[in-house]
Residue, then its C-alpha position, 0 to 999 in steps of 0.5 A: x500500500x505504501x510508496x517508499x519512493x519520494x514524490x516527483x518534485x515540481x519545477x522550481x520558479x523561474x529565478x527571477x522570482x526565487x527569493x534570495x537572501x539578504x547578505x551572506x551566509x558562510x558555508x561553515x566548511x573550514x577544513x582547518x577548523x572542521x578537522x579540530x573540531x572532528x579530532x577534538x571530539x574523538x580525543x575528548x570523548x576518548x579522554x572521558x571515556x578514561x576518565x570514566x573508567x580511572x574513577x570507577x576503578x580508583x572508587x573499586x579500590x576505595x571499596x575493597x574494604x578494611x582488609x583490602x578484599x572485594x569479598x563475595x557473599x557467603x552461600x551454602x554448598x552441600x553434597x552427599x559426597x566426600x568432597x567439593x572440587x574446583x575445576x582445574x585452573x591451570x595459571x600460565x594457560x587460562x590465566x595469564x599472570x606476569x611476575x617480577x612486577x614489583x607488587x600483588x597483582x592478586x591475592x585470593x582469600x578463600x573462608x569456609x565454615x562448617x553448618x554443623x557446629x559439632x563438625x569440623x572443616x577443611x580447606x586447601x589448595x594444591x596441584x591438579x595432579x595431587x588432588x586427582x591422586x589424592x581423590x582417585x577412586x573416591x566419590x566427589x563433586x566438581x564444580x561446574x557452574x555457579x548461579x548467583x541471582x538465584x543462587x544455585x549449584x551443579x556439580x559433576x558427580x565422579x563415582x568412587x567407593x575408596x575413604x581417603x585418609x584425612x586431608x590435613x594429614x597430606x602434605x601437597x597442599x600448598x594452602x589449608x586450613x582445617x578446624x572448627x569455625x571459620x577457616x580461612x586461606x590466602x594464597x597468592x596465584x602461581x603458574x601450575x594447575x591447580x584445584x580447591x577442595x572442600x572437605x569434612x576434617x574426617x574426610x567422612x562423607x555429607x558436606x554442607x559448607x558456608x563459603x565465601x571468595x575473596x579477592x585483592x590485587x594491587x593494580x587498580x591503583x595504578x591502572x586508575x591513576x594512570x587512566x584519570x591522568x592519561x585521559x584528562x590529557x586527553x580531555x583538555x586537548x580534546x575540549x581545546x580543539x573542539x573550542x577552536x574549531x567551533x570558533x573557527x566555524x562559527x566566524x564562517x557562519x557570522x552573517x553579514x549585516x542584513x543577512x537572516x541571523x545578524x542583529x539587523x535581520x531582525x528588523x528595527x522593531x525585531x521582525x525576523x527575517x526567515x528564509x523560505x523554502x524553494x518550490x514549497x507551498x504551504x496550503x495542500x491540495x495541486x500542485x503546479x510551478x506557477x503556484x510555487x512561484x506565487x508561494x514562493x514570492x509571497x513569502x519572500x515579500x512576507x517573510x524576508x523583507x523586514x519590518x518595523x510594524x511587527x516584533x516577533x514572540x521570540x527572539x528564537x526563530x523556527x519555521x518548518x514548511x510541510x510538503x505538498x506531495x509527501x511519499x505515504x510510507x517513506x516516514x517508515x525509514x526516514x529514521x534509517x536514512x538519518x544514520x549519518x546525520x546521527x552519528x555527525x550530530x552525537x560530535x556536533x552535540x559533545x562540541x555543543x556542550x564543551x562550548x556552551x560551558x565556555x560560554x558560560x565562563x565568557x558570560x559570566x565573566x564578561x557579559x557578552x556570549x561569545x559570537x563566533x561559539x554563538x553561531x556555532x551553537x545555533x548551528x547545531x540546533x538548526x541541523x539538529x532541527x532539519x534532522x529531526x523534522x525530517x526523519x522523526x519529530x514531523x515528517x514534514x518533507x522528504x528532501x533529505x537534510x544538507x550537512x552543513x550548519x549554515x543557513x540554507x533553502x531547506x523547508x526547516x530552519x532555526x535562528x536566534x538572534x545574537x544579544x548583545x549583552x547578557x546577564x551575568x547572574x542569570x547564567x548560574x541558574x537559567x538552564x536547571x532553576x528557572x527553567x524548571x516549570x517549562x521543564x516540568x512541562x515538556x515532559x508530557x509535551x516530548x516524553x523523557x523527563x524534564x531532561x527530555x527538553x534539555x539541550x544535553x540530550x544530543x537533537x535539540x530537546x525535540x523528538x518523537x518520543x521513541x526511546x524517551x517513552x510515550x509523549x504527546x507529540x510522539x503520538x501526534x507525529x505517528x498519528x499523521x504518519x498513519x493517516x498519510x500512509x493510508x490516505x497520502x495526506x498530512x493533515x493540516x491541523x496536526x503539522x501545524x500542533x507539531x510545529x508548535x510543540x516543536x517551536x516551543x521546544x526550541x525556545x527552552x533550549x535557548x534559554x536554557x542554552x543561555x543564548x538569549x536572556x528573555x524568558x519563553x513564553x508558555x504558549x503553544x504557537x502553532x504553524x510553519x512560520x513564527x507568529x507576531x504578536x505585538x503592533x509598533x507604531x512606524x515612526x519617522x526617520x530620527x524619532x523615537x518608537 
C-alpha cells in the first residue's frame, strides 16, 4: 500500500522570482577548523571515556574494604559426597599472570565454615595432579557452574567407593586450613594447575559448607591513576580543539549585516527575517510551478523583507514548511536514512556542550556570549532541527537534510538572534532553576523527563518520543504518519500542533542554552512560520518608537 519512493518534485520558479537572501551566509566548511573540531571530539570523548573508567576503578579500590578484599557473599554448598572440587585452573594457560612486577597483582582469600557446629572443616589448595591422586577412586563433586541471582549449584558427580585418609594429614597442599569455625586461606596465584577442595576434617562423607571468595590485587591503583591522568590529557586537548574549531566555524557562519541571523535581520522593531523554502507551498491540495512561484514570492515579500510594524514572540526563530506531495510510507525509514546525520550530530552535540560551558565562563565573566561559539551553537540546533523534522519529530518533507550548519533553502530552519549583552547572574541558574516549570512541562509535551527538553540530550530537546517513552507529540507525529500512509495526506491541523510543540521546544533550549536572556513564553504557537504578536507604531526617520 505504501510508496517508499519520494514524490516527483515540481519545477522550481523561474529565478527571477526565487527569493534570495539578504547578505551572506558562510558555508561553515573550514577544513582547518572542521578537522579540530572532528579530532577534538574523538580525543575528548576518548579522554572521558578514561576518565570514566580511572574513577570507577580508583572508587573499586576505595571499596575493597578494611582488609583490602572485594569479598563475595557467603552461600551454602552441600553434597552427599566426600568432597567439593574446583575445576582445574591451570595459571600460565587460562590465566595469564606476569611476575617480577614489583607488587600483588592478586591475592585470593578463600573462608569456609562448617553448618554443623559439632563438625569440623577443611580447606586447601594444591596441584591438579595431587588432588586427582589424592581423590582417585573416591566419590566427589566438581564444580561446574555457579548461579548467583538465584543462587544455585551443579556439580559433576565422579563415582568412587575408596575413604581417603584425612586431608590435613597430606602434605601437597600448598594452602589449608582445617578446624572448627571459620577457616580461612590466602594464597597468592602461581603458574601450575591447580584445584580447591572442600572437605569434612574426617574426610567422612555429607558436606554442607558456608563459603565465601575473596579477592585483592594491587593494580587498580595504578591502572586508575594512570587512566584519570592519561585521559584528562586527553580531555583538555580534546575540549581545546573542539573550542577552536567551533570558533573557527562559527566566524564562517557570522552573517553579514542584513543577512537572516545578524542583529539587523531582525528588523528595527525585531521582525525576523526567515528564509523560505524553494518550490514549497504551504496550503495542500495541486500542485503546479506557477503556484510555487506565487508561494514562493509571497513569502519572500512576507517573510524576508523586514519590518518595523511587527516584533516577533521570540527572539528564537523556527519555521518548518510541510510538503505538498509527501511519499505515504517513506516516514517508515526516514529514521534509517538519518544514520549519518546521527552519528555527525552525537560530535556536533559533545562540541555543543564543551562550548556552551565556555560560554558560560565568557558570560559570566564578561557579559557578552561569545559570537563566533554563538553561531556555532545555533548551528547545531538548526541541523539538529532539519534532522529531526525530517526523519522523526514531523515528517514534514522528504528532501533529505544538507550537512552543513549554515543557513540554507531547506523547508526547516532555526535562528536566534545574537544579544548583545547578557546577564551575568542569570547564567548560574537559567538552564536547571528557572527553567524548571517549562521543564516540568515538556515532559508530557516530548516524553523523557524534564531532561527530555534539555539541550544535553544530543537533537535539540525535540523528538518523537521513541526511546524517551510515550509523549504527546510522539503520538501526534505517528498519528499523521498513519493517516498519510493510508490516505497520502498530512493533515493540516496536526503539522501545524507539531510545529508548535516543536517551536516551543526550541525556545527552552535557548534559554536554557543561555543564548538569549528573555524568558519563553508558555504558549503553544502553532504553524510553519513564527507568529507576531505585538503592533509598533512606524515612526519617522530620527524619532523615537
Amino acid at each position: 500500500m505504501s510508496n517508499l519512493n519520494p514524490p516527483t518534485r515540481p519545477a522550481l520558479p523561474p529565478s527571477d522570482s526565487a527569493p534570495t537572501f539578504h547578505g551572506r551566509v558562510g558555508s561553515g566548511t573550514g577544513p582547518g577548523a572542521i578537522i579540530m573540531l572532528v579530532l577534538g571530539t574523538v580525543l575528548g570523548l576518548v579522554g572521558a571515556g578514561m576518565l570514566s573508567g580511572g574513577t570507577a576503578l580508583a572508587v573499586a579500590t576505595a571499596a575493597q574494604g578494611n582488609d583490602g578484599y572485594f569479598t563475595s557473599q557467603a552461600e551454602t554448598f552441600t553434597t552427599d559426597s566426600v568432597a567439593i572440587t574446583s575445576p582445574s585452573f591451570d595459571i600460565g594457560r587460562d590465566f595469564d599472570v606476569p611476575t617480577g612486577v614489583g607488587f600483588d597483582l592478586a591475592t585470593l582469600r578463600l573462608q569456609a565454615s562448617n553448618v554443623a557446629t559439632d563438625r569440623d572443616v577443611f580447606i586447601g589448595i594444591a596441584p591438579r595432579a595431587d588432588v586427582d591422586a589424592y581423590l582417585a577412586d573416591v566419590n566427589h563433586s566438581e564444580l561446574r557452574d555457579v548461579q548467583t541471582s538465584p543462587f544455585r549449584v551443579d556439580y559433576l558427580d565422579v563415582p568412587g567407593t575408596q575413604t581417603p585418609p584425612a586431608p590435613a594429614d597430606q602434605t601437597f597442599w600448598t594452602e589449608s586450613a582445617a578446624g572448627s569455625g571459620p577457616q580461612e586461606i590466602i594464597w597468592k596465584p602461581a603458574a601450575g594447575d591447580w584445584s580447591v577442595v572442600v572437605m569434612n576434617a574426617d574426610a567422612r562423607p555429607g558436606i554442607a559448607v558456608n563459603l565465601a571468595a575473596g579477592i585483592q590485587t594491587d593494580l587498580l591503583g595504578p591502572i586508575s591513576m594512570g587512566l584519570v591522568l592519561g585521559g584528562g590529557i586527553l580531555f583538555l586537548l580534546g575540549v581545546l580543539l573542539v573550542v577552536f574549531g567551533a570558533v573557527g566555524l562559527g566566524r564562517r557562519l557570522t552573517p553579514t549585516p542584513g543577512a537572516p541571523g545578524a542583529p539587523g535581520a531582525f528588523g528595527d522593531a525585531g521582525t525576523p527575517m526567515q528564509p523560505p523554502a524553494f518550490g514549497r507551498v504551504d496550503a495542500t491540495g495541486s500542485v503546479t510551478p506557477q503556484r510555487v512561484a506565487r508561494a514562493a514570492t509571497a513569502r519572500q515579500a512576507s517573510v524576508l523583507v523586514p519590518s518595523d510594524s511587527i516584533k516577533p514572540v521570540y527572539r528564537a526563530v523556527l519555521t518548518g514548511h510541510l510538503d505538498p506531495v509527501l511519499s505515504r510510507g517513506l516516514w517508515l525509514i526516514k529514521w534509517l536514512l538519518a544514520v549519518p546525520h546521527f552519528v555527525v550530530l552525537a560530535g556536533l552535540w559533545f562540541a555543543f556542550l564543551v562550548t556552551t560551558v565556555v560560554a558560560a565562563f565568557a558570560i559570566l565573566f564578561t557579559g557578552r556570549y561569545p559570537r563566533s561559539i554563538f553561531h556555532f551553537n545555533v548551528g547545531v540546533l538548526r541541523w539538529s532541527w532539519r534532522v529531526s523534522f525530517y526523519a522523526y519529530s514531523a515528517f514534514g518533507t522528504d528532501r533529505y537534510p544538507p550537512f552543513t550548519l549554515a543557513r540554507t533553502d531547506y523547508p526547516a530552519d532555526f535562528d536566534v538572534e545574537y544579544p548583545e549583552r547578557l546577564s551575568r547572574g542569570l547564567v548560574l541558574v537559567k538552564s536547571w532553576l528557572l527553567a524548571i516549570p517549562h521543564l516540568v512541562l515538556l515532559t508530557v509535551l516530548v516524553g523523557g523527563g524534564a531532561a527530555g527538553a534539555h539541550p544535553w540530550r544530543g537533537d535539540g530537546g525535540a523528538g518523537a518520543g521513541g526511546t524517551d517513552g510515550v509523549s504527546l507529540l510522539g503520538i501526534l507525529v505517528v498519528v499523521a504518519g498513519v493517516i498519510l500512509l493510508f490516505t497520502g495526506r498530512y493533515q493540516r491541523p496536526l503539522f501545524d500542533v507539531i510545529l508548535g510543540v516543536n517551536r516551543w521546544v526550541f525556545r527552552v533550549v535557548t534559554y536554557t542554552a543561555l543564548l538569549r536572556d528573555e524568558y519563553p513564553p508558555f504558549r503553544l504557537d502553532q504553524g510553519p512560520t513564527e507568529p507576531a504578536t505585538e503592533t509598533v507604531a512606524k515612526t519617522s526617520a530620527g524619532s523615537t518608537p
